[in-house]
C-alpha positions in Angstrom: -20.0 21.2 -6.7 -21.3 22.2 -3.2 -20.6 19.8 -0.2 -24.2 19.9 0.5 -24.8 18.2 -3.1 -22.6 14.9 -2.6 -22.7 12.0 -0.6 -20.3 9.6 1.6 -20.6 6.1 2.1 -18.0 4.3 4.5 -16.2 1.5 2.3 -13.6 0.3 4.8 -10.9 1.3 7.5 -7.2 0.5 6.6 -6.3 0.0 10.3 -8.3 -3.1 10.6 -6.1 -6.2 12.3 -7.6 -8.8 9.6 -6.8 -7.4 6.5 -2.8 -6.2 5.6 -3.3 -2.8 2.8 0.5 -2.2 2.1 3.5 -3.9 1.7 6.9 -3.4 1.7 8.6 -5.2 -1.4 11.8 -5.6 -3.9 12.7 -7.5 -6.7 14.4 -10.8 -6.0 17.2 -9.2 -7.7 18.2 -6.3 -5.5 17.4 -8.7 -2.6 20.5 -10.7 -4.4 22.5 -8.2 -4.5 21.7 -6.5 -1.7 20.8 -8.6 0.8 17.2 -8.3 2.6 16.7 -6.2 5.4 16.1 -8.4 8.8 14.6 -5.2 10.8 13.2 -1.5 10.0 16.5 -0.3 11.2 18.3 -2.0 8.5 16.2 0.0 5.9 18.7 3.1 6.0 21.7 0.8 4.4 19.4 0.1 1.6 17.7 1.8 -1.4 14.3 3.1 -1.3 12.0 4.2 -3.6 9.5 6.6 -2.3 6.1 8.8 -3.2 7.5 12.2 -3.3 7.0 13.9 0.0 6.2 10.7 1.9 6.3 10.9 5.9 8.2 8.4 7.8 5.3 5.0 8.2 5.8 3.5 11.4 6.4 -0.1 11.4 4.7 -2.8 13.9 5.5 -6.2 13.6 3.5 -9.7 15.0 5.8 -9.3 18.4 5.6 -5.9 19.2 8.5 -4.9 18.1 8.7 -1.6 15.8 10.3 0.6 13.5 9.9 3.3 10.3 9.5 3.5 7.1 11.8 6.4 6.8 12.7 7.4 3.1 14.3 10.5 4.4 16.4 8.3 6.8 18.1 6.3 4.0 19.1 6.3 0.6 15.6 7.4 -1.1 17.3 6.9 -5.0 14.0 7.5 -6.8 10.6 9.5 -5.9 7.4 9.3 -7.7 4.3 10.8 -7.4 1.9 7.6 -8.9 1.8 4.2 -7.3 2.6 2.5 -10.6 6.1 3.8 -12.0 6.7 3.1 -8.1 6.0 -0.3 -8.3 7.6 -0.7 -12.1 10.3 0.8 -10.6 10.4 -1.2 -8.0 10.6 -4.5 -10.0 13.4 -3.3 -12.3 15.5 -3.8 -8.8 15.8 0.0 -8.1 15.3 -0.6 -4.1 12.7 -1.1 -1.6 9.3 0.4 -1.8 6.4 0.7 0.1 3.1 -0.7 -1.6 -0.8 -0.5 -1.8 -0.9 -4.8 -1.7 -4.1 -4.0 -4.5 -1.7 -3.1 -6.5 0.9 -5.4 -6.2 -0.7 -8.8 -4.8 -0.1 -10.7 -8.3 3.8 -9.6 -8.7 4.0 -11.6 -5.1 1.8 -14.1 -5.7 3.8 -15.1 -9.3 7.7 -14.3 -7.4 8.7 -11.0 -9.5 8.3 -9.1 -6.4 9.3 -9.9 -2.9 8.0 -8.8 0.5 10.1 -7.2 2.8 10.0 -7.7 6.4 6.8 -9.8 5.8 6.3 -10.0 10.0 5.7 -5.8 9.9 2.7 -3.9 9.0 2.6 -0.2 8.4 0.4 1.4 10.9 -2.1 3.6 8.9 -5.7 4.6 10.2 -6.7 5.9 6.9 -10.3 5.2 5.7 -11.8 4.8 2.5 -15.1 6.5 1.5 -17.0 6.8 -1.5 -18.3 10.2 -2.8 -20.8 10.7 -5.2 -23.5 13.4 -6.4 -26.7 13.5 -4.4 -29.6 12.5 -7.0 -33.2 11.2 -6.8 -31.6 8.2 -9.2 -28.5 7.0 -9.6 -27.2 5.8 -12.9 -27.1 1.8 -13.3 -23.4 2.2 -14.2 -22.8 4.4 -11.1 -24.9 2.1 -8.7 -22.9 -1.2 -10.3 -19.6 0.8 -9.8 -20.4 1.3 -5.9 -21.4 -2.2 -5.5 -18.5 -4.0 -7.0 -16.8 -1.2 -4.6 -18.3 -2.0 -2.0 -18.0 -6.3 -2.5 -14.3 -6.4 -3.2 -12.7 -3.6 -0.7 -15.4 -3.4 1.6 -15.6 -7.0 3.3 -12.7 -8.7 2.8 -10.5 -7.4 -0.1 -9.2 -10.3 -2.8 -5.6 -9.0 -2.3 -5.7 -10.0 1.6 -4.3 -13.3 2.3 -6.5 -14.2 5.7 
């Protein structure tokens, strides 16, 4: 499909101060074990669980204090390439991972996850747009689809806690 036969619409901006996108978490049990870390430096003595070919995330917390989100800088035990076995992973106490907070906002909310160094946010600039096939008419199910897009990631998502 040609560029010139799609369109973009701008659902939201990751980077924005009032809404939190990722999360670093463990299970309560490898916090048990383990300990939890109390800065980003204390990330290389621990286990992490990484997307395959992740970059180092810089870390910023409420203070201005910062750090990374290193895999490569600490034990990286497992590496996955979808955000799910991540997080299963992740909740089976095989270290600390970085998270989409969509995806893992009820394992918080009900305790079988953890987050880590709650007082940091991963600095990310990434944007989310949604791309779709220029036509005279869109389909109903395609024009509900970008709506309920466009309500619950768009304004303020239902996974952000402000």
């Amino acid at each position: 499909m040609s560029k010139r036969n799609l369109l973009v619409q701008f659902i939201g901006q990751m980077a924005l101060d009032r809404v939190r996108y990722w999360a670093l978490c463990a299970s309560p049990q490898y916090l048990a074990q383990r300990g939890a870390p109390a800065e980003p430096s204390d990330l290389v003595d621990h286990d992490l669980i990484a997307f395959r070919d992740q970059e180092p995330r810089p870390l910023t917390s409420t203070d201005g204090s910062s750090g990374d989100f290193d895999p490569r800088a600490a034990r990286c035990q497992l590496t996955f390439d979808d955000g799910l076995s991540q997080k299963l992973a992740t909740m089976a106490g095989a270290g600390i991972s970085m998270n989409s907070l969509w995806s893992v906002h009820r394992e918080l909310s009900e305790g079988s996850l953890v987050q880590v160094l709650p007082d940091y946010r991963v600095t990310d600039a990434s944007v989310l747009w949604l791309v779709y096939p220029k036509a005279n008419v869109l389909s109903a199910k395609v024009r509900v689809f970008m709506d309920f897009l466009l309500e619950r990631i768009g304004k303020q998502p239902s996974w952000d806690s402000k």
